[in-house]
C-alpha positions, 0 to 999 in steps of 0.5 A, a space after each residue: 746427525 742433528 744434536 739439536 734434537 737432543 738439545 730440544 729434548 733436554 731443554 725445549 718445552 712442548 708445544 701442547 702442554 707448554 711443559 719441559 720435554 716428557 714425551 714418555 709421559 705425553 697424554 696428547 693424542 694427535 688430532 684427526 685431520 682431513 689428508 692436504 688436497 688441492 687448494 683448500 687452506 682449511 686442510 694440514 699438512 702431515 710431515 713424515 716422522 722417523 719410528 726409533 723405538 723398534 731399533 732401540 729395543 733390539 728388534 732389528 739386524 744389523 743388516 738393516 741398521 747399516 741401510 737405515 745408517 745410509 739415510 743419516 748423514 753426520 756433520 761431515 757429510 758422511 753416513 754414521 756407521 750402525 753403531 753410532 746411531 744405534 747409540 744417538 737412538 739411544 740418547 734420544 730414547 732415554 730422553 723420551 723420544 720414540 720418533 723423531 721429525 725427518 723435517 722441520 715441523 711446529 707442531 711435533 710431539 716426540 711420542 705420537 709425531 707430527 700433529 698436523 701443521 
């Protein structure tokens, strides 16, 4: 799991309003921007985002949790068990976050994803 998300949410600032972290109170909608194609620099690229707000708030079985919990993978290598990331989902969401990048991205707000690099 990457502790750095919750370090970027207790300490980082945001890159559109310049403030500390508050997604739970992120006014910035996400630009409309045309889909990548081709060869033409003046199109963004969209990175993928991971939704946590519905496992938070208890929308899911276990049964899911467990496939979800096989797409993570601690420091070790190995796949956190359900309850372990149902408790760093709930870390995250505490501190504002209601999704959260599956890469590296610039431009990422924890409320609304990524707003097109």
């Amino acid at each position: 799991m990457e502790d750095k998300l919750i370090e970027q949410l207790k300490n980082g600032t945001c890159p559109f309003t310049g403030q500390r972290y508050d997604c739970a109170r992120c006014e910035v909608e996400p630009e409309h921007h045309r889909i990548p194609c081709g060869d033409d620099s003046s199109k963004s690229v969209w990175h993928m985002c991971f939704c946590i707000t519905r496992f938070v708030q208890g929308h899911t079985d276990k049964r899911e949790m467990k496939r979800i919990a096989k797409g993570f993978t601690l420091e070790d290598g190995s796949n956190p068990s359900p309850e372990y990331l149902l408790e760093y989902f709930a870390e995250l969401y505490r501190l504002g976050a209601e999704k959260i990048p599956m890469c590296d991205c610039k431009r990422f707000c924890f409320k609304h994803g990524c707003m097109g690099d």
